[in-house]
NURO-807324 format. One line per 8 residues: number of its first residue (from 1); for each residue x, y, z of N, C-alpha, C, O, CB. Coordinates in steps of 0.1 Angstrom, whole numbers, plus 5000, padded with zeros to 4 digits. Glycine has a CB too. Example, Ala and Ser with C-alpha at 12.3 -4.5 7.8 and 13.67 -1.06 7.14 Angstrom:
1> 5132 4943 5078 5123 4955 5078 5132 4967 5078 5142 4967 5085 5113 4955 5090; 5128 4978 5071 5137 4989 5071 5129 5000 5079 5134 5011 5080 5141 4994 5057;
! end
This chain:
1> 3298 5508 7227 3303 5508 7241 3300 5522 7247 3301 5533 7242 3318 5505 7241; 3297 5518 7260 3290 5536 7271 3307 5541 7265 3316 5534 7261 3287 5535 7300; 3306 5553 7267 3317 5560 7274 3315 5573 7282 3305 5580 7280 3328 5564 7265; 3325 5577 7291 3323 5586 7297 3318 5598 7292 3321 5597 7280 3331 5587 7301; 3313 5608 7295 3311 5622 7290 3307 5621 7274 3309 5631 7267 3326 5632 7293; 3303 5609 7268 3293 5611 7254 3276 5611 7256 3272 5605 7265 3295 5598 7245; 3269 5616 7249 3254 5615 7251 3250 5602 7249 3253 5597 7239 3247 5622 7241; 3244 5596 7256 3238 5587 7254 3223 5579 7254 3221 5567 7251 3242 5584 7258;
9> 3213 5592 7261 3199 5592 7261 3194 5606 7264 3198 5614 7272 3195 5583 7271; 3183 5608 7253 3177 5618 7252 3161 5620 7258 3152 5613 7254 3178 5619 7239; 3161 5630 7269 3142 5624 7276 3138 5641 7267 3144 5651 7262 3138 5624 7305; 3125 5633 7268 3121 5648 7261 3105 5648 7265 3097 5639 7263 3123 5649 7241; 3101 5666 7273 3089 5668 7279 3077 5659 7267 3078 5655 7255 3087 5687 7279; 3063 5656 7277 3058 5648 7264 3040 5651 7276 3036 5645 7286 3068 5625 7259; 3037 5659 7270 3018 5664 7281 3008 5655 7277 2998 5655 7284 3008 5681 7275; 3009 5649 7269 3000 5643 7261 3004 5628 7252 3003 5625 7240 2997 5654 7251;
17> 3010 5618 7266 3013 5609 7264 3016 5601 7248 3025 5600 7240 3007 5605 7272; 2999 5597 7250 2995 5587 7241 2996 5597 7224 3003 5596 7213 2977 5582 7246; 2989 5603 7229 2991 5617 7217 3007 5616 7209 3006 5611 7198 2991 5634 7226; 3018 5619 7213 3029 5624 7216 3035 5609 7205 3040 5610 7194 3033 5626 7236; 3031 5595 7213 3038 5585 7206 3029 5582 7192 3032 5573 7185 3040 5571 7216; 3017 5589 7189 3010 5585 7179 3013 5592 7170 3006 5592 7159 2999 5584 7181; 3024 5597 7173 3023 5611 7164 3038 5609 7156 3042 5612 7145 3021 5627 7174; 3046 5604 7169 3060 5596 7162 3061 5588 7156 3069 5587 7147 3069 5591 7169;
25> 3051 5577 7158 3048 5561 7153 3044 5565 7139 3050 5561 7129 3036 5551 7163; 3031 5575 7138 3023 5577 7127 3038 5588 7111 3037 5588 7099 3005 5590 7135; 3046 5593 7118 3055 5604 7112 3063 5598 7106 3066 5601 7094 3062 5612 7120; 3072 5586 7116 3080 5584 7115 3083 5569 7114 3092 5565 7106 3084 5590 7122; 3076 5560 7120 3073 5546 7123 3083 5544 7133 3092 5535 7131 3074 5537 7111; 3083 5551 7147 3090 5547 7159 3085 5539 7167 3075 5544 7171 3092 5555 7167; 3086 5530 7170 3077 5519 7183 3083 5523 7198 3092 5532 7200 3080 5498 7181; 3079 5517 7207 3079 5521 7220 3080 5510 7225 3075 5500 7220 3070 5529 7224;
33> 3090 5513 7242 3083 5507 7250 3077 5512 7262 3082 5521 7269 3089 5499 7251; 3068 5507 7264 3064 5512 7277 3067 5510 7292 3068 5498 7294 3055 5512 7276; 3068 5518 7304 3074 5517 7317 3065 5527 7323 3068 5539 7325 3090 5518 7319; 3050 5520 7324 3038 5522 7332 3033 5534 7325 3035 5537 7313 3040 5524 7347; 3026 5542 7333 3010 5544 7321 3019 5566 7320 3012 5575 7316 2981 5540 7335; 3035 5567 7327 3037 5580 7319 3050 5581 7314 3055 5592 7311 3034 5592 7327; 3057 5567 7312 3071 5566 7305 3072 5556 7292 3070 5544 7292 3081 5561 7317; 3074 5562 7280 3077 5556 7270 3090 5556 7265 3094 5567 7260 3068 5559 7261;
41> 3099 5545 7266 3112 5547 7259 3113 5542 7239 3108 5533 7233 3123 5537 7270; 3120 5552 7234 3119 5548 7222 3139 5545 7217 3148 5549 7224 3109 5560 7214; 3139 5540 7209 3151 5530 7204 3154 5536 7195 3152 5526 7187 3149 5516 7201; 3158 5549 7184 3156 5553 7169 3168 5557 7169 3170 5570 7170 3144 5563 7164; 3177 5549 7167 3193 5556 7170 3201 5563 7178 3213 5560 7178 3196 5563 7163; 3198 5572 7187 3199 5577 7194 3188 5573 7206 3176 5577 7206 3201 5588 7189; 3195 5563 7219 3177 5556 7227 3174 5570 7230 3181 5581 7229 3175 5544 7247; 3162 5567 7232 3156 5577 7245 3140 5576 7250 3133 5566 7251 3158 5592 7240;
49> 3136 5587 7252 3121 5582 7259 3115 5600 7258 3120 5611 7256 3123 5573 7280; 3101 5594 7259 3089 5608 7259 3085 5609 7280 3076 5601 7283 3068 5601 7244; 3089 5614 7287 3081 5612 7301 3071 5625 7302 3072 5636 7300 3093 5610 7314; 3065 5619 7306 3046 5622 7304 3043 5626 7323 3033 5629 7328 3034 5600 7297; 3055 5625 7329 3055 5624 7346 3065 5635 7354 3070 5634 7365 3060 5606 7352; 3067 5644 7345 3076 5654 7351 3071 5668 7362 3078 5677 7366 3081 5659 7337; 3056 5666 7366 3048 5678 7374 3051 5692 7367 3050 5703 7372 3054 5679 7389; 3054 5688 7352 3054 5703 7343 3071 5707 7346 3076 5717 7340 3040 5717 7352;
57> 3078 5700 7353 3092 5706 7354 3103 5706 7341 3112 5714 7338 3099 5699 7365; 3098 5694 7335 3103 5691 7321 3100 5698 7308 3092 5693 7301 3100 5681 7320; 3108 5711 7304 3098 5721 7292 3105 5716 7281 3100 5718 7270 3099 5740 7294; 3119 5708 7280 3132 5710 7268 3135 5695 7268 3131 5688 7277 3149 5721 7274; 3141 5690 7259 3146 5678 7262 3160 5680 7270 3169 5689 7270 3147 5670 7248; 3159 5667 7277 3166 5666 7281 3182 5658 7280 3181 5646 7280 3159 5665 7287; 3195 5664 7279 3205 5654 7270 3208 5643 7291 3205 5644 7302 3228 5669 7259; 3215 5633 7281 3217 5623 7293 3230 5617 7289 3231 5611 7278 3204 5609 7295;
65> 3243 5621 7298 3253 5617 7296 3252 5604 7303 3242 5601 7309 3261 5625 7300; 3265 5592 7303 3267 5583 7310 3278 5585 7317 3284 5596 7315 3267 5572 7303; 3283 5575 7327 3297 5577 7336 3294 5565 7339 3283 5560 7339 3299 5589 7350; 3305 5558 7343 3312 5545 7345 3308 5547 7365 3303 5539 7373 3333 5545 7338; 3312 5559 7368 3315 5563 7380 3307 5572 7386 3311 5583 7388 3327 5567 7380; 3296 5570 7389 3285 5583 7392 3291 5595 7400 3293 5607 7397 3271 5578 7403; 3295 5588 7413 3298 5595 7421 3315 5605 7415 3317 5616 7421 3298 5585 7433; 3319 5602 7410 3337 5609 7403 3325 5617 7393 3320 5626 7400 3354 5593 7392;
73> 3321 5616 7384 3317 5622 7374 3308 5636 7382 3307 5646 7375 3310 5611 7364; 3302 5636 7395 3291 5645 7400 3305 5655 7409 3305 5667 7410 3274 5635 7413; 3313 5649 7412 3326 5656 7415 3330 5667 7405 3331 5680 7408 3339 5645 7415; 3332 5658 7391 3340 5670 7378 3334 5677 7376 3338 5689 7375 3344 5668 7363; 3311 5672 7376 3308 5684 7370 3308 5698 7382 3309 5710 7378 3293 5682 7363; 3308 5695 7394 3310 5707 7404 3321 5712 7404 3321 5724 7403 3308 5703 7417; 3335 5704 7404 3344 5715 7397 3345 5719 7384 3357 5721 7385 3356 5713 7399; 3343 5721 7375 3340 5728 7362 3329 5737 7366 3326 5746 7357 3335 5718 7351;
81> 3324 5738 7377 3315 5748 7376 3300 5751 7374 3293 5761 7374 3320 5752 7369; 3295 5733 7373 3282 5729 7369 3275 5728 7385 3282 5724 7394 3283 5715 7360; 3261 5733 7388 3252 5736 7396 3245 5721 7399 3237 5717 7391 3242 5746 7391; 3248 5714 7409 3240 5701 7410 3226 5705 7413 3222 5711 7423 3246 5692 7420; 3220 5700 7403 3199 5705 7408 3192 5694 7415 3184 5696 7424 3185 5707 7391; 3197 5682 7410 3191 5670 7416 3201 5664 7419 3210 5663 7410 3182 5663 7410; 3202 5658 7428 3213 5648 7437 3207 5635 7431 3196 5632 7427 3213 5648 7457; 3227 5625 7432 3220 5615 7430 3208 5606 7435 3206 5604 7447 3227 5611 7429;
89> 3198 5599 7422 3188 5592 7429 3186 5583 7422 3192 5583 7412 3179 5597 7432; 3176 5572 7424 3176 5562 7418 3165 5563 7405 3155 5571 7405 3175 5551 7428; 3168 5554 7395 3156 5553 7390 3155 5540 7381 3164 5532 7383 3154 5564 7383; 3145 5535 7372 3144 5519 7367 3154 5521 7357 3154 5528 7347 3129 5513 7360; 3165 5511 7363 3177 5515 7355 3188 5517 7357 3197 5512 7351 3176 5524 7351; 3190 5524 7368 3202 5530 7373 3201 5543 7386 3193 5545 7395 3209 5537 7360; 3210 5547 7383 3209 5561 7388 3214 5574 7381 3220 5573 7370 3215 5561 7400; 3211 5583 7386 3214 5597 7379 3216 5615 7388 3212 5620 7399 3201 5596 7369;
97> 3220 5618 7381 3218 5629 7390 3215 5644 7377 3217 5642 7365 3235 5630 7402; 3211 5654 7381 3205 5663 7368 3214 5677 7374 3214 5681 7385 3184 5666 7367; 3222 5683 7361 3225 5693 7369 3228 5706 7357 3229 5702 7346 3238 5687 7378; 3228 5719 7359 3228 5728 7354 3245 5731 7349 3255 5729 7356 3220 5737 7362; 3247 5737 7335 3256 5739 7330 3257 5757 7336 3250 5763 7344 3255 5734 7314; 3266 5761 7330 3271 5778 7338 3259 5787 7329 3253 5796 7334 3293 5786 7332; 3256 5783 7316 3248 5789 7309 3231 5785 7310 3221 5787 7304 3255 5788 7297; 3233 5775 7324 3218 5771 7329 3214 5761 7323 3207 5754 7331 3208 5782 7327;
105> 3214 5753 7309 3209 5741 7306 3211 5729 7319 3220 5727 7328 3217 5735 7290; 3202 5725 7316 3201 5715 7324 3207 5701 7314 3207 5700 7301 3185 5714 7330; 3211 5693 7322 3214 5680 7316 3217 5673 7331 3218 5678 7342 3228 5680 7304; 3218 5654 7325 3219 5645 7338 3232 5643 7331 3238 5646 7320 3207 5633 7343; 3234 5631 7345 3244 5620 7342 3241 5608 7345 3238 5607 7357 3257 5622 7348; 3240 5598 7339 3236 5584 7346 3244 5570 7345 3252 5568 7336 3223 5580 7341; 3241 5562 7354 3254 5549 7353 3241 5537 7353 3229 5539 7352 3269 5548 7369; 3246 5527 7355 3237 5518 7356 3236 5509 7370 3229 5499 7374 3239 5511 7343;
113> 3250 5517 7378 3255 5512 7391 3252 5522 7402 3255 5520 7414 3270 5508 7390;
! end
């Protein structure tokens, strides 16, 4: 079951698409799926995905919280003190919004509403 404020998807920078999943598949035996020719999501206990479409902005993986409530949850992290970088927006999926902790990591939040 989602819950609030646990990790729940991991994106992680990926330059070399095809490369990138041949190298997980060949290591590890991860399969994929794919969502067009620069997003691969992978399923290996922890979901997550390689995106291949970041214009180089993506250097770290990225952690992905969930929230029941997008909009309440983009509230707490601004009071606690967290830097909103990207406002909410949509994506296949849901929505999300990406925002910086006090010590600068970046992380999102996403809902599926």
């Amino acid at each position: 079951m989602k819950e609030d404020g646990k990790i729940d998807y991991v994106e992680l920078p990926a330059g070399d698409l095809p490369a990138t999943k041949s190298f997980y598949a060949s290591a590890f035996g991860w399969t994929f799926t794919d969502y067009g020719p620069s997003y691969a999501a992978m399923s290996e206990g922890l979901d997550g995905g390689f995106d291949a479409d970041t214009g180089g902005q993506l250097k770290a993986a990225l952690v992905v919280l969930y929230a029941h409530d997008l909009e309440a949850m983009e509230a707490k992290v601004r009071a606690a003190g967290g830097t909103i970088v990207r406002p909410i927006f949509k994506f296949p999926g849901g929505r999300r919004f990406h925002f910086r902790d006090p010590s600068g990591n970046e992380l999102a939040v996403w809902s599926e509403t």
